[in-house]
C-alpha positions in Angstrom: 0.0 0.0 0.0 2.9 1.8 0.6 2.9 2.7 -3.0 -0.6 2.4 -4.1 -2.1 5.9 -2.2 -4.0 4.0 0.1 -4.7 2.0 3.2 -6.7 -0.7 4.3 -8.6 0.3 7.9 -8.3 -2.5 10.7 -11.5 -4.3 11.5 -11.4 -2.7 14.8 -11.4 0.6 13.6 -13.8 0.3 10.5 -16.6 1.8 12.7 -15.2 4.9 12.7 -15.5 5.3 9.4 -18.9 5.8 7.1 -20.7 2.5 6.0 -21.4 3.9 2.7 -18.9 4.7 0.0 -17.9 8.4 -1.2 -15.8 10.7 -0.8 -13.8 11.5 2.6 -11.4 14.0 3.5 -8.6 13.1 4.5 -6.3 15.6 6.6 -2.5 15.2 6.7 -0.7 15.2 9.5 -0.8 18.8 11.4 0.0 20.2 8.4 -3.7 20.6 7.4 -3.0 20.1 4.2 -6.0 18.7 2.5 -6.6 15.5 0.2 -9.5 14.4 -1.7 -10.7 10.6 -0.7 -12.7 8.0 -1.4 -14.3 5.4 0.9 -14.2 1.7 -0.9 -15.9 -0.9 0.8 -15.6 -3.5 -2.1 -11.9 -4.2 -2.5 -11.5 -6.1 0.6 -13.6 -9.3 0.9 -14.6 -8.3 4.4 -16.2 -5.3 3.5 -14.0 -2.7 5.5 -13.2 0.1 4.3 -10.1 0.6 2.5 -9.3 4.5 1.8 -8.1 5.7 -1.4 -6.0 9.1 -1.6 -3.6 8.8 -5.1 -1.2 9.7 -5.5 -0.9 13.0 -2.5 -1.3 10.1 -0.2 1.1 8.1 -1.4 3.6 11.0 -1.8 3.1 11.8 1.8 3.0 8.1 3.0 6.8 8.2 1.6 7.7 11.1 2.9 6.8 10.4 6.7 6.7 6.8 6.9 8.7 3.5 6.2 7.1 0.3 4.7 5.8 -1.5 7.2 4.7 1.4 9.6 1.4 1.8 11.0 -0.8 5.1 10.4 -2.7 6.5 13.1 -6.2 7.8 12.0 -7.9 10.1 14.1 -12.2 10.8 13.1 -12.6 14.1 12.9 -15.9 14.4 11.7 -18.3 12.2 9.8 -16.6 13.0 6.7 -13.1 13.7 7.6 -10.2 11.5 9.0 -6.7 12.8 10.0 -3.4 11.0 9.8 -0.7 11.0 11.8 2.9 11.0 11.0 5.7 9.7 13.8 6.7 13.6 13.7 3.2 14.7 15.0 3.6 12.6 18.0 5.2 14.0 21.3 
């Protein structure tokens, strides 16, 4: 995913995102720089959601993150997620 502009959410987690597909924003990091997403419940067989951000997510995937990391996603609203890089942290 680490190339792809997108992420799969945890079963765990899927509830705090819409049950419906469409478009979500996605915030970045405390930057508040804004992206664009989409919501796709049909690419993984267990219907969570896996969210979609091209290539601005994948740019900024690569420029805060390693493969292999995890992303923390904070709800923010009913229609907007924010990420977390490891700098936002304390």
């Amino acid at each position: 995913y680490y190339t792809g502009g997108f992420f799969n959410v945890r079963v765990d987690y899927d509830s705090i995102i819409p049950k419906t597909e469409g478009p979500i924003m996605i915030l970045l990091g405390r930057s508040g720089r804004n992206v664009e997403g989409r919501i796709d419940r049909h690419s993984n067989s267990n219907g969570t959601a896996r969210i979609r951000g091209g290539v601005d997510l994948r740019d900024w995937f690569q420029k805060h993150f390693k493969e292999g990391d995890t992303v923390s996603v904070i709800s923010e609203s009913e229609g907007a997620i924010r990420l977390s890089a490891p700098s936002d942290m304390p």
